[in-house]
GUVO-42504 format. One record per residue (C-alpha): residue in three letters; y, x, z. Coordinates in steps of 0.25 Angstrom, whole numbers, plus 5000, padded with zeros to 4 digits. Each point is the difference from the previous one (the first is absolute). Example, Ala and Ser with C-alpha at 12.3 -4.5 7.8 and 13.67 -1.06 7.14 Angstrom:
! GUVO-42504
ALA498250495031SER501450064998
//
This chain:
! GUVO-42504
UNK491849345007UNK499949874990UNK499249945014UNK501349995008UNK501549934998UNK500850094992UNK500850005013UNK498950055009UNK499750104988UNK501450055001UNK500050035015UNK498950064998UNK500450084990UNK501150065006UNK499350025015UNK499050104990UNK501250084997UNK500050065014UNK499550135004UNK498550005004UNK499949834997UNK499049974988UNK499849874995UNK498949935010UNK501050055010UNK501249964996UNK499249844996UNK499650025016UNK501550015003UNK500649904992UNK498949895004UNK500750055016UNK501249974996UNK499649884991UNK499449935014UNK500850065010UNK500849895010UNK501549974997UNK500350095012UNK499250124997UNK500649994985UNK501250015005UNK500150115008UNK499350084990UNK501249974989UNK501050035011UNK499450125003UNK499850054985UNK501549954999UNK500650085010UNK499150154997UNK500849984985UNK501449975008UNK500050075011UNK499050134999UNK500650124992UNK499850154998UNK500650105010UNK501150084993UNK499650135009UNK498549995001UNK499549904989UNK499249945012UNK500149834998UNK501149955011UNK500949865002UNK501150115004UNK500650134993UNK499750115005UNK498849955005UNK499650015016UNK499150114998UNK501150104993UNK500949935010UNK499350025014UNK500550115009UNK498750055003UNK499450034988UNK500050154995UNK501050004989UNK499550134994UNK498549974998UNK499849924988UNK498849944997UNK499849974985UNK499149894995UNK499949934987UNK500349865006UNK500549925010UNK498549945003UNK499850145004UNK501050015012UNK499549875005UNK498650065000UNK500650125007UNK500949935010UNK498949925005UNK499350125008UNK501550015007UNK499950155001UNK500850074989UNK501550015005UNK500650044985UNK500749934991UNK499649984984UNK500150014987UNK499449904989UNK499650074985UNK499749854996UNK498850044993UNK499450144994UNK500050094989UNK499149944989UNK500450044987UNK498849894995UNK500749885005UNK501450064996UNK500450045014UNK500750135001UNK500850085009UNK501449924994UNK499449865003UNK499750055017UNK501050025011UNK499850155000UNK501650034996UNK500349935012UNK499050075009UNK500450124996UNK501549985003UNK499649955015UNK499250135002UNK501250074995UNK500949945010UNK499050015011UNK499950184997UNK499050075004UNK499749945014UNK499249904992UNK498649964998UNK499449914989UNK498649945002UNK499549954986UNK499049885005UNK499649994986UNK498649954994UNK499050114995UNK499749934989UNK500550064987UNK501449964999UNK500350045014UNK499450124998UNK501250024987UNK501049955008UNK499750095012UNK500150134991UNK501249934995UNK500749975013UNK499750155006UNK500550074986UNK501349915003UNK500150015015UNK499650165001UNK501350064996UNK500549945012UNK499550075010UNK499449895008UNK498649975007UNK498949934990UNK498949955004UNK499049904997UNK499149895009UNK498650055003UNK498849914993UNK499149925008UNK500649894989UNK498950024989UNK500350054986UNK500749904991UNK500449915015UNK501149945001UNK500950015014UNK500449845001UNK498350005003UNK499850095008UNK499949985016UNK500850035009UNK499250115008UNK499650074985UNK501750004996UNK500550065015UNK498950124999UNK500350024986UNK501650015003UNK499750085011UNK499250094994UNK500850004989UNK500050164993UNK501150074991UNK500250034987
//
């Protein structure tokens, strides 16, 4: 990147270290913010300042919140003893957005892949498995998991742990295509999958 100012190439650099941004990209988003306005800027930085401050993780859920418990495990109307497990918090916004599931959830924070050194210790499994436990047998869990080949383990996983328990599995139907991912589907495809979810 010899064509720019080291500090341009540096900007550029690091905007290529997000998810999904290669480098043509992440030059596109630094010459945005190279020519934005002094007010646009601003905002932009207060905004990105204040996710770092004042955003955290949901010690109940895992779900992203500015409070703990966050509103969803919270609110009075939600189904406490429906669990809906998904492998990150993109994934509940992707849900939430059809506004028709009324249960709560519980984030993996990724899945099983023994490739990328990802196993079972590394998720929030322990902890899903003590909230079924406490919940008994009048639970259900929905894994709203990926067919791709990690959910697929961690789907086998999950049921082999849940199981013993005595509780209702079951897993989202798929109008999502192989290898999809939930925070792209549309709305419509992610209420008939939930609904027409089927048990293990």
């Amino acid at each position: 990147m010899a064509e720019y100012s080291q500090t341009f190439s540096r900007l550029v650099n690091e905007l290529s270290k997000l998810p999904n941004i290669g480098v043509k990209t992440a030059e596109k988003m630094a010459y945005r913010i190279l020519t934005m306005d002094t007010e646009s800027y601003s905002a932009l930085l207060s905004s990105m300042e204040s996710v770092r401050k004042n955003i955290g993780f949901c010690s109940v859920c895992g779900n992203m919140a500015d409070v703990d418990p966050c509103p969803i495990c919270t609110s009075p109307i939600r189904r406490k003893n429906l669990i809906c497990v998904v492998r990150d918090a993109r994934d509940i916004s992707a849900i939430e957005r059809m506004r028709s599931f009324d249960g709560v959830y519980h984030v993996l924070g990724g899945l099983i892949s023994p490739m990328d050194n990802i196993t079972p210790d590394k998720l929030k499994i322990k902890e899903l498995v003590a909230r079924v436990k406490e919940l008994g047998e009048d639970a259900e869990v929905i894994l709203a998991l990926s067919m791709s080949a990690e959910g697929e383990t961690t789907c086998t996983y999950l049921v082999r742990e849940l199981r013993p328990l005595g509780v209702e599995i079951s897993r989202i139907a798929y109008g999502i295509p192989v290898g999809g991912e939930l925070e792209y589907a549309d709305g419509e495809t992610l209420s008939r999958a939930l609904f027409n979810r089927s048990k293990i």
